[in-house]
N, C-alpha and C positions, 0 to 999 in steps of 0.2 A: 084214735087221734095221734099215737106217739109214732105213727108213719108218715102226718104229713110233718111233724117237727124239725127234721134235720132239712127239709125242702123250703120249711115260709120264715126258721129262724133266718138263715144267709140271705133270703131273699129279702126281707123287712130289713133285718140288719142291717141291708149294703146301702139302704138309703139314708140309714142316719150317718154310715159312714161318710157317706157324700158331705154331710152337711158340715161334718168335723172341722175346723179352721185348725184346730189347737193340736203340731202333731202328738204328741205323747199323748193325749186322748184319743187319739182318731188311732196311733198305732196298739193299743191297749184293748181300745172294742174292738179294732178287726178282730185282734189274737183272742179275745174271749169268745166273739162270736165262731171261730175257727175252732176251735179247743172243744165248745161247749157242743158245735155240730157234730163235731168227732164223737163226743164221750154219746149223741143220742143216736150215731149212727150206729156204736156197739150193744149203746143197748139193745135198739132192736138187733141186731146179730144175739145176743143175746137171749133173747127170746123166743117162742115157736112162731111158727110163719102164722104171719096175720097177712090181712086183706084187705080193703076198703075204698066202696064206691066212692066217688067224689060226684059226677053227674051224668044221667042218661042224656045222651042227645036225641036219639030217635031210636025206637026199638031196643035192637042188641048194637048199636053203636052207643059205646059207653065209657067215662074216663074212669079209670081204675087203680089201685096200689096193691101191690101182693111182696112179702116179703120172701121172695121163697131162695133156697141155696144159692143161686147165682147173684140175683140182690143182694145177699150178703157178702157176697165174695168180692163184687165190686164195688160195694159203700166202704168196706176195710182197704181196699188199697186207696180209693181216691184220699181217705182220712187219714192215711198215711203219709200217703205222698203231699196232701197239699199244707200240711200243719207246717214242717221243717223246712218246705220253699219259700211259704209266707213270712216267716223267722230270716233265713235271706235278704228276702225281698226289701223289709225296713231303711238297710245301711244301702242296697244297690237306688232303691227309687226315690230315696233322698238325694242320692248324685244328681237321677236323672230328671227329677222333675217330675210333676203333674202324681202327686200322691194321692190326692185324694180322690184321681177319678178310677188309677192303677187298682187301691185297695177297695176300691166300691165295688168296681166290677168283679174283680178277684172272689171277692164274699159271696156275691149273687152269683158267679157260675158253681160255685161248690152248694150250694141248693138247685141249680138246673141239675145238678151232676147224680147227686142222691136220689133224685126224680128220676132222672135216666135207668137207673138201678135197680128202683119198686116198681117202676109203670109194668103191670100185670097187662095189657095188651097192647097191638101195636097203634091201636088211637092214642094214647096215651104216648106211647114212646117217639112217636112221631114230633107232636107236640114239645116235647122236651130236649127232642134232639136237635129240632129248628131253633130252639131258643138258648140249646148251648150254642150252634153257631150264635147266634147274634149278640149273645153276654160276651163272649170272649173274641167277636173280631176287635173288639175295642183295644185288648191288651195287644195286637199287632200293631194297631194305627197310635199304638201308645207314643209315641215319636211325634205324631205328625209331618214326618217327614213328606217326598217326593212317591219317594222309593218306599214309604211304608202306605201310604196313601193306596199305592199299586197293588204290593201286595195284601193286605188287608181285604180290597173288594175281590182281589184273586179268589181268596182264601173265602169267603162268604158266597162268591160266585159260583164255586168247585162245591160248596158243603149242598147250598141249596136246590142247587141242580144234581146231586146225587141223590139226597131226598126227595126231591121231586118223581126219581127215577125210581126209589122204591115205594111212593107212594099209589106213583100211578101201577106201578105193582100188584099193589093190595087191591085196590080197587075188582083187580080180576080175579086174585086168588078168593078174597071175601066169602065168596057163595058156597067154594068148596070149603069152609071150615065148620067141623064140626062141635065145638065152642069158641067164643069171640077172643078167648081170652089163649094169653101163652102155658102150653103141655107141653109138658115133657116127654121125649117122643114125638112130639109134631098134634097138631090139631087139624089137621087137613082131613075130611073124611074119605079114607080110601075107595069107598064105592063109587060117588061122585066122581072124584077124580082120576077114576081110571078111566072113563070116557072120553076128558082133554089131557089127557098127560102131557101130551105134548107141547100143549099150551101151555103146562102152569111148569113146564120144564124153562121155558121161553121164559116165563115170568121171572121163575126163581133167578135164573142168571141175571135179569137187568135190575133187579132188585140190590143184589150182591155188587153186583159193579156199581148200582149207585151208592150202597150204604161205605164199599169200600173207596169211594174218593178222602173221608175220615180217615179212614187207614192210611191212607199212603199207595193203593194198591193200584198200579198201572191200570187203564189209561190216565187215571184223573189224581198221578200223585205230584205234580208240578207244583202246587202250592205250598208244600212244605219246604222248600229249598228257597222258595220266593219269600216265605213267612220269617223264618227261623232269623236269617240274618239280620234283619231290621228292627225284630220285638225283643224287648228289654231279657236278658236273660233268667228272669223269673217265669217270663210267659213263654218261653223256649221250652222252658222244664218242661211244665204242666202240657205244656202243646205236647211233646215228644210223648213224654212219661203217661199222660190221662187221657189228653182228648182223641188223639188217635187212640184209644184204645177206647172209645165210644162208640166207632165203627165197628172194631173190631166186636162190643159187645153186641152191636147190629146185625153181625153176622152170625153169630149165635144164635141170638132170639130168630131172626128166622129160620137161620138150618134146623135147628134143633127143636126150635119151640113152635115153628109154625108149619112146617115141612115135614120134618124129620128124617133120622136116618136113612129108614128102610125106604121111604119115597125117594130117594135119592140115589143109595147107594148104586152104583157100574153106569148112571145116566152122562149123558154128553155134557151135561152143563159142568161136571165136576171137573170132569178132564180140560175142558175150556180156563174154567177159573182157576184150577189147578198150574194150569199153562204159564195164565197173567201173573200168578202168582211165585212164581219162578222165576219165571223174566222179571218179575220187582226186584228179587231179591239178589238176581245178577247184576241187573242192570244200575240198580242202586248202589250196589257196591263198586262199580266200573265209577260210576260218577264219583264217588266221596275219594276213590284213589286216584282222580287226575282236578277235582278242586282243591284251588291250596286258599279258596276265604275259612276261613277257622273254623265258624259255626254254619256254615251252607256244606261244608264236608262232614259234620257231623248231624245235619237235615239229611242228606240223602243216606247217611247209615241209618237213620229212623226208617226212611223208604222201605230197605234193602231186609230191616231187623223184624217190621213190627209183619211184614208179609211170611217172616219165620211161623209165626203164627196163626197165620191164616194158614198153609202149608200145612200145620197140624191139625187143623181144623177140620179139611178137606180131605182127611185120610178118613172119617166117618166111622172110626172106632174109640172105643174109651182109653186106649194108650194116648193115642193122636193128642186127643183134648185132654188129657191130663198134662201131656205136654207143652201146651198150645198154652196151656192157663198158666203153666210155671214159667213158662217164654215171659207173659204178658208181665209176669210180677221181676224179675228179676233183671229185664227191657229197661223197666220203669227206673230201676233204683240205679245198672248201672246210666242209661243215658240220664237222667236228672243228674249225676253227680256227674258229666262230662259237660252238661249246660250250664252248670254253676260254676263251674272251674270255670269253662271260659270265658264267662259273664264276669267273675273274681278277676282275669289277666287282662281283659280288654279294658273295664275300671281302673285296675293299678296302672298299667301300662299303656292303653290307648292302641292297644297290637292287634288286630285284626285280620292278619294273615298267617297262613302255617310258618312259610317263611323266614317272618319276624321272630318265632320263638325260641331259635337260638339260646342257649344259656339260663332261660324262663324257669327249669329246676331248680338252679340256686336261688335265685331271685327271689322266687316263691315255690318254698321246696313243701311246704304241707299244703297246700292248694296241688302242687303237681302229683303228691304221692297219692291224692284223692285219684286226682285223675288216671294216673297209671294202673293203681287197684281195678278202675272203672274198665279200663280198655283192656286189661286182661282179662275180666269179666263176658266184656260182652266178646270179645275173641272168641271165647269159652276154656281158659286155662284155670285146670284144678289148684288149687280147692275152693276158687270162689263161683258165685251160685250161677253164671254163665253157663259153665261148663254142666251144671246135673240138666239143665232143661236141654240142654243143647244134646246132650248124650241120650235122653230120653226119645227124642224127638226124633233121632238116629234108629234109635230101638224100635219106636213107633212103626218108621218108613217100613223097617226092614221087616217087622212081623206082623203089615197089613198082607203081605204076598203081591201085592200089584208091582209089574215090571216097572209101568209107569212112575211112580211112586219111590220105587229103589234107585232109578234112574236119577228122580230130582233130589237123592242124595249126593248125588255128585257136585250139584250144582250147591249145594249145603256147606260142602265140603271146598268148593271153590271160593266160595265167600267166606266163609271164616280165614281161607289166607289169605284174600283181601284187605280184610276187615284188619287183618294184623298190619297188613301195607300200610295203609293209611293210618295207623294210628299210634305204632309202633316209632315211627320215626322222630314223632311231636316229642313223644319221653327221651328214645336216646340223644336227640341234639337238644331237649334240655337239660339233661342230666350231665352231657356231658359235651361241653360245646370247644374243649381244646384248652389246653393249659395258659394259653395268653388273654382268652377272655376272663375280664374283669365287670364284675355288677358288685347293684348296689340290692341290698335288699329290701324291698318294697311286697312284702305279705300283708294279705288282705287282715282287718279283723276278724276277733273271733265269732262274732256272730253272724259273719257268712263262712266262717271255716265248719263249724258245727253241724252244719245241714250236712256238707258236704261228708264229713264224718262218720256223721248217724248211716247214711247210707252208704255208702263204703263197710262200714262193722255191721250192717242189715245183709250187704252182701257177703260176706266171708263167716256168718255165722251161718247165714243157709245153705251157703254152701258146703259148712261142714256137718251142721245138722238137720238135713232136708226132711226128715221122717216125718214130722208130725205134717209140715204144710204139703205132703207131698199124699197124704194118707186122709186129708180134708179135701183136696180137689181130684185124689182120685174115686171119694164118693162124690161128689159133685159130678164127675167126668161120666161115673157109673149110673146117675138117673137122668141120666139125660136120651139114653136108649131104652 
């Protein structure tokens, strides 16, 4: 039972938060329900891998929970990332209104989320993936604007119509599996499957392109640059930082867990997706250095960043995914601290275009020093943790031996000067915007400066001491073949 805990606490939880009138109550149970999820999502990390049916539907279609390595590797970063955004969140969604539907929702996607992470097959994760779409389009339409109204059903249109695309998926892969549930190595039975290979080659692709519209991964990464601008900059975080990286755990569980390597490795589908995934990561980065709205240039670095990882994915070796996983952790913490920032400048100041930010260093010089840490990070400048996934990831390309492969190092390599383009210039015209300009200083409180903090000093400590997390996902990376 202490597997379904961290999934029906946030989920029970978020409806009394609902009911909360009184905020200092209502912000006290989120934070306990959030803390408390946390401290049960370690424990089971803590624990040896457990298992547990919830209901048969018919035959071997079954809902199920399995704690096994990658479960745990993704309930510790969601409970990382979502404790010190929700801490944020307090002082921003008091500005903005509508707190108690912001923090209800917020509570119940972090029990979809831990769900998403045990579900032992893809019945199960299916399920929980449709219903993190629909917990969290709410924190886009959180505005009720025009313009969020749009993108919000964008963003739920793109989720569930990728879903859709890898359900109808399964439907065909099904028959070739040789248990219902996710192996490592793949569950696909080779005998069977070598009959339709080519089918279930067709399969696996549409599968991936639907699981990666979550991602960001071209064709269906539009909704992030439509979303980001409009949702409160707490649900920016999480969006960048976790939920796209729900795809991305969708790509996984099927490459790896339902496919696997060796049914994959040198086939057409990779080189395809391999493709899409390149042009994300170019083409994302093209976008984010000719948009000057604030946070829709730093939606399409999500695009450009989190396809860094799929890139690693799709190299089908244990360097790859070693890399691909420290990508996903290091993504998270620097973009959640460029979403906070500019969720903190757009608050104080009402600024909403790169533009505007002129002078913004002095103004608010530890909110920008967060942000500067962050965009050196994700650039990949040593010694913050940017640069070890990004250098690995290099190492990866180059000693899978595919030309292909060495090739979309280039394209790696073009985006990170991009990525400086566009980010680089936000810091020096606000550090330094000319000796006649005059401000006033208007720095946010400390309990949105703290989140931003924790993660800024999360990245510069991994990045100088990457050994142990690098030495957990590289056994993680190694049973997965």
């Amino acid at each position: 039972m202490l597997l379904l805990a961290p999934i029906l606490l946030p989920l029970v939880g978020g409806i009394f938060v609902f009911r909360q009138k009184t905020e200092s109550v209502r912000n006290r149970l989120t934070l306990t329900l959030v803390a408390a999820t946390a401290l049960l999502a370690l424990a089971v990390c803590w624990m040896p891998q457990q298992s547990l049916e919830l209901l048969t539907i018919q035959g071997e279609l079954r809902m199920a929970l399995c704690s096994d390595q990658l479960a745990k590797f993704f309930m510790v970063l969601v409970a990382c990332i979502w404790a010190p955004v929700l801490v944020f969140s307090f002082p921003y969604i008091r500005h903005a209104g509508g707190e108690q539907s912001f923090l209800g929702f917020y509570t119940m996607a972090l029990g979809i989320l831990m769900g998403l992470a045990l579900s032992a097959n893809f019945v199960t994760f299916y399920m929980f993936f449709e219903l993190m779409s629909l917990l969290t389009v709410p924190l886009v339409l959180h505005n009720a604007t025009a313009a969020s109204r749009r993108a919000g059903f964008k963003y739920l249109g793109y989720s569930v119509f990728g879903a859709g695309m890898a359900l109808a998926g399964y439907f065909f892969v099904a028959y070739y599996l040789a248990v219902p549930d996710f192996v490592a190595g793949g569950a696909v039975d080779p005998v069977r499957a070598a009959e339709h290979r080519e089918l279930l080659l067709v399969v696996y692709c549409l599968m991936i392109v639907g699981f990666g519209a979550k991602a960001g991964m071209m064709p269906m990464q539009s909704w992030l640059p439509a979303a980001h601008p409009v949702a409160p900059a707490p649900a920016s975080a999480v969006l960048s930082g976790v939920i796209t990286k729900g795809g991305v755990l969708a790509v996984i569980r099927v490459t790896y867990y339902m496919f696997g390597a060796d049914f994959l490795r040198g086939s057409w589908p990779i080189i395809v997706l391999m493709v899409l995934a390149l042009c994300t990561v170019f083409v994302g980065s093209m976008l984010a250095y000719r948009d000057h709205q604030f946070k829709r240039r730093l939606a399409y670095s999500t695009v450009s960043q989190v396809s860094y990882v799929l890139f690693g994915l799709l190299l089908l070796t244990p360097a790859g995914v070693q890399a691909a996983l420290l990508q996903m952790v290091f993504h998270a913490l620097a973009k959640d601290t460029l979403f906070l920032a500019a969720g903190a400048v757009i608050l104080s100041t009402n600024y909403t275009r790169v533009d505007q930010l002129r002078g913004i260093g002095r103004r608010m010089p530890t909110t920008m020093w967060c942000f500067t840490l962050a965009a050196l990070s994700l650039i990949g400048i040593p010694p913050l943790a940017g640069f070890v996934s990004k250098w690995y990831l290099l190492s990866a390309g180059l000693d899978s031996g595919s030309l292909f492969a060495i090739a979309g190092l280039v394209v790696l390599m073009l985006s990170a000067v991009l990525t400086a383009g566009y980010l680089l210039p936000i810091v020096t015209r606000g550090f330094f915007p000319g000796r006649d300009f005059i401000v006033e200083r208007r720095e946010v409180g400390p309990q949105m400066l703290w989140p931003m903090i924790v993660f800024v000093a999360a990245a510069l400590l991994l990045g100088l001491f990457p050994g142990g997390l690098m030495e957990w996902l590289g056994e993680l990376a190694g049973g997965m073949f």
